[in-house]
Every structure is written in C-alpha cells, then in structure tokens.
N, C-alpha and C positions, 0 to 999 in steps of 0.2 A: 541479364541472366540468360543461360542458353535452354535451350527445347527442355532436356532433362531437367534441370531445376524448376521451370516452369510447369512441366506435369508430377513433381513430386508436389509442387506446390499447389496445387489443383487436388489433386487426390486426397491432400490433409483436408483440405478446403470442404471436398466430398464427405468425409469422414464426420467432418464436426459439424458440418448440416442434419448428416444423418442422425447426431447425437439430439439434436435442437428437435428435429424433427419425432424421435422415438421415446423425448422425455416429455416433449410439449404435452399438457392437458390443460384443458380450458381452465380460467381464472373467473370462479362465480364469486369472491371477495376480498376485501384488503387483508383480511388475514391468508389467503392463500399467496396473493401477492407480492406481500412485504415479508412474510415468513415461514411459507412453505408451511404453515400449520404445524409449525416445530415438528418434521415427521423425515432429517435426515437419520441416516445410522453415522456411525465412527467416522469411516472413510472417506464418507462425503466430506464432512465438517472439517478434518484434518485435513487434507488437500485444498479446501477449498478456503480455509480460514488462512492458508501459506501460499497455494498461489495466488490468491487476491490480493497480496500483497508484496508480490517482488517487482510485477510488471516490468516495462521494456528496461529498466533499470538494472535490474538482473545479467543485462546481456551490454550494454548500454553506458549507461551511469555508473556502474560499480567496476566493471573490467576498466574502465577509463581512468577512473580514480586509481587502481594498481596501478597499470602500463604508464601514469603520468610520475608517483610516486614513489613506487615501490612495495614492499613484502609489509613494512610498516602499518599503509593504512586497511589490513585485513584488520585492526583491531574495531571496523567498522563492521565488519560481519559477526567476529564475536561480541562484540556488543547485543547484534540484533537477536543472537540465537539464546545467549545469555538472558534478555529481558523478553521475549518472547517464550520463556520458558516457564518465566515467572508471571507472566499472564496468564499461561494455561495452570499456574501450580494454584494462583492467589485471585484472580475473577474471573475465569471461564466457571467456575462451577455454583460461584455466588450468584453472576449474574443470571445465571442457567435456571437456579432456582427462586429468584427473587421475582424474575421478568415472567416466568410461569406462573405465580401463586399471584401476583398482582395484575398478569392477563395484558404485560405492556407489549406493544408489536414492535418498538421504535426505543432506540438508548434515550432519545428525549422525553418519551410520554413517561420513559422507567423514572427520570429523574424527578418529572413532574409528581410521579405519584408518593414517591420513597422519600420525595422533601416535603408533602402536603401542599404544593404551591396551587391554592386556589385563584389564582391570578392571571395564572400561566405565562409568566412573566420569563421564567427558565425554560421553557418548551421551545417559546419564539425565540429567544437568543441562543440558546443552543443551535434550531434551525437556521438561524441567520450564520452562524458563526460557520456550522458544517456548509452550506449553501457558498459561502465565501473561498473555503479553503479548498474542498473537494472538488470546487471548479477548477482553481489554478490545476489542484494535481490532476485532472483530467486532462487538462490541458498541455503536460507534460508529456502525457504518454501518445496525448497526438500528435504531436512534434518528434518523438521518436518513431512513429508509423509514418509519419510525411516524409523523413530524413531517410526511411528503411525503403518508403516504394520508390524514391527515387534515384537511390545506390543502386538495385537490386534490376527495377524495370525500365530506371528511366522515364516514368512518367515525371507528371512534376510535382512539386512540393505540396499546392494546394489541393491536387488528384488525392493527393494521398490521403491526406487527413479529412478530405470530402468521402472516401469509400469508406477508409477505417470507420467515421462515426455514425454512416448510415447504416453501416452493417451490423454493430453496435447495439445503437439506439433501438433496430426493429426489432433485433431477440430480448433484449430486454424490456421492451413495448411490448410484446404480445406474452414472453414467456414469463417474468418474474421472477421469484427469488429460485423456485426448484429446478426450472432450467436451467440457470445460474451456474448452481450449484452441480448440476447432472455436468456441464463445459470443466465447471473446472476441475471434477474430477477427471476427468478424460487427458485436458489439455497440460493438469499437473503429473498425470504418468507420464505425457510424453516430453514433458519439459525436463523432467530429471532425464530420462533416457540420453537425449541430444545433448544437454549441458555436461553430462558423465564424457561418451564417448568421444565429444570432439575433440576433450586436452588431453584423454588417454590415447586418441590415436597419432595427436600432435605429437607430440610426446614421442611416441614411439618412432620417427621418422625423423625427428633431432637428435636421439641419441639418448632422451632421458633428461631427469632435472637440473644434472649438471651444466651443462649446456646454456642453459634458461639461466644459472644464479652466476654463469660467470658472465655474460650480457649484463646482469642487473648492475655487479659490481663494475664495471666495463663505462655503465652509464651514471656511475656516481649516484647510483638509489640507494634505497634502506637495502639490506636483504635480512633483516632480523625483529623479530617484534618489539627486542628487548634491545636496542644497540648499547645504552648506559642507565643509571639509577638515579640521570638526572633527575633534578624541578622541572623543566622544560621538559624532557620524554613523558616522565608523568603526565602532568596536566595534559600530553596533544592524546596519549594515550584515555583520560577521563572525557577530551574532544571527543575523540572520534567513536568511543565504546558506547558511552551513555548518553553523546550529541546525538547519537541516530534511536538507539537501542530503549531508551526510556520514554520515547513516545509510542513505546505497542499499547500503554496503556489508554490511551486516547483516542486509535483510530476506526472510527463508525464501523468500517465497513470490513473491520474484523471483528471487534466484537460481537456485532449483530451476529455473523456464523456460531458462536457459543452458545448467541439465543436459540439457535435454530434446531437443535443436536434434539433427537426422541427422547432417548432415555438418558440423566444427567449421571448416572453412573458410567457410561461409556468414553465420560470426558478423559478421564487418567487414561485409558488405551489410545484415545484419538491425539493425546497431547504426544506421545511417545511416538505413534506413525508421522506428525506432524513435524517435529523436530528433528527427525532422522533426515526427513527428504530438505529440511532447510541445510541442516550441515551438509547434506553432500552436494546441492545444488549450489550452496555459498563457496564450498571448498572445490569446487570442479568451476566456479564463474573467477577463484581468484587464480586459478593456473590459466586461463585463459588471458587474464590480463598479464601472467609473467610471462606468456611465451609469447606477448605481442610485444614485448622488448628483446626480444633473442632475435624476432624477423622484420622489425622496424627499428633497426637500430640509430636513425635518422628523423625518427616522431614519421608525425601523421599530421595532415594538415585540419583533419576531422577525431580527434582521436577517440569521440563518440561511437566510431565507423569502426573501432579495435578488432571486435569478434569477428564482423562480416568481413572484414579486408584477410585477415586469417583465414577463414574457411574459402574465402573466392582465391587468395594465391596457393595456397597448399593444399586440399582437399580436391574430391572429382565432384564435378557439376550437382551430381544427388544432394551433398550435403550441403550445397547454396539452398538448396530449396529449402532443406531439414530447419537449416540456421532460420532461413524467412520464417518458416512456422511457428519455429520455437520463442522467436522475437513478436510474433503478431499473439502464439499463443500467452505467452506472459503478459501482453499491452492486453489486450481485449479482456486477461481474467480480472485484472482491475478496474478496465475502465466500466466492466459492466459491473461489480461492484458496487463500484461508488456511484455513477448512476442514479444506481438503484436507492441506492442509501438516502440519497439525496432526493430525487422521486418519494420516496417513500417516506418522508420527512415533510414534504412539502404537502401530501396528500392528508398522510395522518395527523401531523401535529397543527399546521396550518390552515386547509381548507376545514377538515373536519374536526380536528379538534380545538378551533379558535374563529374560523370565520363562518360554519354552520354546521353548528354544534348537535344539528338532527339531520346528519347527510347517513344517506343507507352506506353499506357496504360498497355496494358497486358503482356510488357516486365516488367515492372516496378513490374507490380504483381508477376512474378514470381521472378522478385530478393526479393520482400519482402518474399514468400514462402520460399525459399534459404535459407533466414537470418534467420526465426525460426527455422531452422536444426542448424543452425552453432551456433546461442546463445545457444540452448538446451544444445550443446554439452559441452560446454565451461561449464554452471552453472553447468552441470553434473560432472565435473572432480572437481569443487569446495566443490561441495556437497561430492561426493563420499569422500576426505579424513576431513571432517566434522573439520573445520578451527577452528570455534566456534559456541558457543550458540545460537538459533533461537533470542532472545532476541537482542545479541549485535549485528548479521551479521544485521539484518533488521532496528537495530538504525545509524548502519555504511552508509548503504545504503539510508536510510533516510535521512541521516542527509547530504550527500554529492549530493542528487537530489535537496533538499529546500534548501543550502547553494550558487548552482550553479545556479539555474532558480529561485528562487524565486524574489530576488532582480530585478531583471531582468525584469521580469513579470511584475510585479508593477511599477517600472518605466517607462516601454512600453507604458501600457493602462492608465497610466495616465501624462506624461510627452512628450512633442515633444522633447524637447533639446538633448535626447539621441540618441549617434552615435555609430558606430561601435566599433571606436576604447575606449571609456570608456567602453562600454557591456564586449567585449572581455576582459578588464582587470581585473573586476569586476568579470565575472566569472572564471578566474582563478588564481584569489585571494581565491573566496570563494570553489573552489573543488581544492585545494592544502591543505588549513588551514582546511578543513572538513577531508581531505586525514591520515593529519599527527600530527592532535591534539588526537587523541587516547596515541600517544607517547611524545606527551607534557605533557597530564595527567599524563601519569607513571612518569617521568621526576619532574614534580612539585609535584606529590602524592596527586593532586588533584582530582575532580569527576565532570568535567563541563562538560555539552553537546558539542559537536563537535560543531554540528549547531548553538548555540549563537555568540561564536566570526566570524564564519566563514561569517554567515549571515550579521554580522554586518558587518564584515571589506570587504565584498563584498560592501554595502548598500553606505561604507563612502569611497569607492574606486571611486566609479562613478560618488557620489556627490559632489569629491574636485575634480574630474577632470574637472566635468560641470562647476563648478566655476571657477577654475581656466582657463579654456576655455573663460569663459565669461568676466572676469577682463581680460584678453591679448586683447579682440573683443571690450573693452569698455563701454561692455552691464550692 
C-alpha cells in the first residue's frame, strides 16, 4: 500500500482511539462490564447489535460467495435481513424485559433462571457450548485480518493476526461492554459510508449495471434470484435464505445488545435504524461481488481478496486505505463482541456463578478480564494454522451458536412448560448434529446447512419431550 493509503489508514486508526479513549470510564463491577448497566439509547444498540455482526465477512466471505456464484446466492442476504427482522420483531423486546425483571447479566444465567435450574447444569453448558463455537468464529475473523495485513502491507500472516488480536483484546480488557458499544457505533457509520460509495463509484466508471450482468452471463453465473420454479432452485433457495438467516436467533453476542438497550420501548425504533443500514450494507457488499466478475473475468487465485483487489486496481490510493478500515472496522466489531460474550460468560456463569458462589463484583470482573486473554489465545492458535475459509469457519460457527440457543430461546420467552431437563437435551442434540453434519454432508455428497436439521431436531427434541411429559401428567 502506498504513503496515502497508509496515512488514511492511520488517521481512522486515530479516530477510533480517540473514541476508546473519550467513552472509556473506569469498570467498578461485572454489571458495568458485561452490560453497560443496560444504560445504551436506540442508536447504540441498532448499530451495534448489526455491526457485530457482519465482521470481515461483509467484505470477505460474502462478496466471495457472489463473484464465485453469481446474482443467485444474495438469497443469503435476504435470508439474514428477513430473520434478523424477526428477532427484533419476536425477542429483542421479551428478552429486554424478562432479563431486566429477573436482573440476568448473561443469555446463560437468563436461561438458568427462566428454567428454575437449581443445578446449573444449563448455565455450564450453555457456557461450554458459546466458549466452543465463538472461538472458532473468532478465529475466522483473524484469519481475515492476517490475509488483509498481508495483501495490503505486506507484513506477514502471523504479524497480522498477532496486532489484530492485541489490539483487540486490550480495549475490550480495560473497556467492556460500553466502550464496545460507543466502536461500534462510530465504526458502523462508517462501514455503511465506504461499503455505499465504493460500488456506486465502480459503477460509475464501468458504465453502470449493464456492463456487470453481461460479465455475469458471459461467465455462465445465475444473474437472477428466481431462474425456474424448480424442486432444486427451491430447496438451494431455503439453503441459502434460512441456512444463514435462522441462526440470528441464537447468536450471544447479538442478543446480549437487546439486553443492553435503556428504555425497552425504544427497541421498535432501534429495530428499523437497524435494518435499514443491514439492507443497504448487504445490498452495496453484493454489487461489489458482481462487479468483481466484470474486472476479473479470469477468477482470482484468492477470491477472498474480491473487494481489495477492486479497490487497489480501480480506485486512487485514499480508498485502499478506506477499504483496510472498513474491513478491520467490521473484524474488530465482532471480534470484540464475542470476546466479550465469552469473557463474560466465563466470569459470570462459571467462576461466579458456579465455582464461588460469594465472589464480589470486581472479582468476577476480573475473571471476566482473564478469560479474554485465555479465548484470545486459543482463537489465535486456530487461526495461526488457517483450518479453513473465512466463509466456512463463520458458517460452522454460526450454524452451531443458532442450532444450540436458538430453539431454546424461543421456547423460553414464549413457553412456561419448558424444564431443564428437555432444554439440556435439546441443546445437545442441536450443537452435536451442528458439530458433525459438515461430515454427513461429505458422507451423503450432499450441500445442506448444518443449522436446518440441527435447529430442527433441537426444536422437535424438546417438543416430544414436553409432550410426552404431558400425556404421563394427564395434561
């Protein structure tokens, strides 16, 4: 990268210290910690319940998937914004209010409490379960920061994922959940900004969309969401929509943002600024992937590298930098996320609330401190021999967080009949079959989402147990 890309990249660099710096306030306890003392307004929460969750995939993993496929697999975007909608319609506001009135910090201690488990039998597996999955997906978005500092600077691979995670782990070591929250409001304005203007100025310098969909047809892709009314389009179509889109219900480290909101009437307005900036950030990341088939019309030997290789052949040197930002800004609003989730998780439900049971406040904070060292490390040895694709670790990981809490979830806030012992089996039905259907697929030579049977054989685990519960009781 030359001089100019390097001082635009500095100066973001500047910017978002300053942020860290002028939201920082001292952490006197685990509730300030893990949840900000539920004391965000709207805007926070909406930004930061959406950018915590696109990470370097956004830029990444999802333009990859277009420029490899075609116009087809957006039906992965509307999936996400479709069931992302219906989180905010259907448990951002139960959870809001249940996790308040019952004073839970953590989705685990809420389960603990909302199922009566005197045992804590679901607190520890829940945490084991997030502690498992949330490291792979950490580990993905460091592999996309190792792959981006060494396109971009030239350092090398392990530089990369060695700065990303220190720089990382210390803001969400000292700051917690409100500093968090204060990055990704900041770094979700400016991720829509950059993700908008780079396909509308592409765009403008090819001539327009035309251009982009005769390339597509050129290269023998989809260019249509709808091509026939096959069985086959169907089914790839319920793949792709509901394979991604049906685990918003299960993943920590957005729901925790619902917990966090001040007033729970504010959620309907934060749900609507929330949504807006997902569609136009989804619908400006999948033009990005079609006009990386108008200017690679011979592939890419990295086609992870889609967006960057676009902005470094066609743009001026400023928006190499903008791109690095806007890719480190999506990595970093996840990775401190889930982090934190996980921290938070390990302090509250485990050291304190399982292994001593009269820890003050500020012991608890620092075992959650602790546990961001000790996950850092762990994603980091994941990352460092790069297992797989930014793409597949974060749909693994995905797919075994919404497979294990989702079902879960939904029957909580909306169900009393649920006990311990069907939750418990339920979810580890569903983050076993999430675990070990990647090698079902090889096995059958099939292409199904982890997350559909997983989800489901959780959903119909719980439901013949309630029933069955119920015909022995006479009910």
């Amino acid at each position: 990268m030359n001089t100019v890309g390097i001082i635009t990249f500095f100066i973001y660099s500047a910017c978002l210290l300053a942020v860290v710096l002028l939201t920082f306030r001292k952490q006197n306890s685990d509730a300030d910690y893990v949840l900000g003392n539920r004391s965000l307004n709207k805007w926070m929460v909406a930004l930061s319940a959406h950018a915590s969750d696109m990470s370097d995939w956004l830029f990444m993993g999802y333009p990859m998937l277009i420029f490899t496929t075609g116009v087809f697999s957006a039906w992965v975007a509307i999936g996400l914004i479709v069931f992302m909608f219906l989180n905010w319609q259907f448990v951002a506001p139960r959870i809001r209010l249940l996790t308040g009135e019952m004073d839970n910090l953590t989705l685990y201690s809420y389960f603990e409490t909302r199922l009566n488990d005197k045992t804590k039998t679901i607190k520890l597996f829940s945490a084991f379960i997030s502690f498992l999955f949330l490291t792979v997906y950490i580990s993905a978005e460091l592999v996309g920061m190792g792959l981006l500092v060494y396109s971009l600077f030239g350092l090398s691979y392990t530089a990369g994922i060695t700065i990303g995670l220190f720089v990382i782990a210390a803001y969400v070591f000292v700051g917690g959940y409100k500093t968090v929250a204060w990055i990704d409001l900041f770094q979700g304005i400016f991720l829509l900004l950059v993700v908008i203007v780079i396909p509308l100025k592409i765009l403008y310098q090819i001539g327009g969309i035309g251009p982009v969909m005769d390339s597509i047809r050129a290269q023998h892709l989809q260019t249509s969401l709808l091509p026939d009314f096959s069985v086959n389009t169907i089914s790839q179509i319920i793949f792709l929509s509901v394979g991604w889109g049906i685990g918003y219900f299960g993943q920590p480290h957005i729901i925790t943002k619902f917990m966090g909101i001040k007033n729970a009437g504010d959620i309907r307005q934060a749900k609507y600024i929330g949504i807006s900036w997902q569609v136009l950030t989804l619908g400006a990341a999948t033009f990005i992937g079609m006009i990386g088939i108008n200017l690679f019309p011979n592939g890419l030997l990295n086609p992870q590298l889609v967006a960057l290789d676009i902005v470094r052949d066609t743009l001026s040197p400023i928006f190499s930098g903008l791109i690095l930002c806007a890719i480190l800004a999506a990595t970093t609003n996840v990775m401190a996320a889930q982090i934190l989730v996980v921290a938070s998780s390990m302090g509250e439900d485990v050291y304190k609330g399982f292994l001593f049971k009269n820890a003050s406040p500020v012991q608890a904070l620092w075992a959650s401190r602790i546990s961001v060292v000790i996950v850092g490390m762990i994603a980091y040895v994941i990352a460092y021999y790069k297992i797989d694709t930014i793409y597949h670790l974060v749909l693994y990981a995905w797919s075994g967080l919404g497979a294990s809490f989702g079902p879960l979830l939904l029957f909580s806030l909306y169900s009393n009949r649920l006990s311990r012992k069907e939750a418990l089996s339920g979810m580890i039905v569903g983050a076993l079959t999430a675990a070990v259907w990647p090698c079902v697929n090889k096995i059958l030579g099939s292409d199904i989402p982890p997350i559909i049977p997983a989800f489901l054989l959780n959903f119909l685990t719980m439901y013949a147990m309630i029933a069955l519960k119920n015909q022995k009781s006479g009910n």
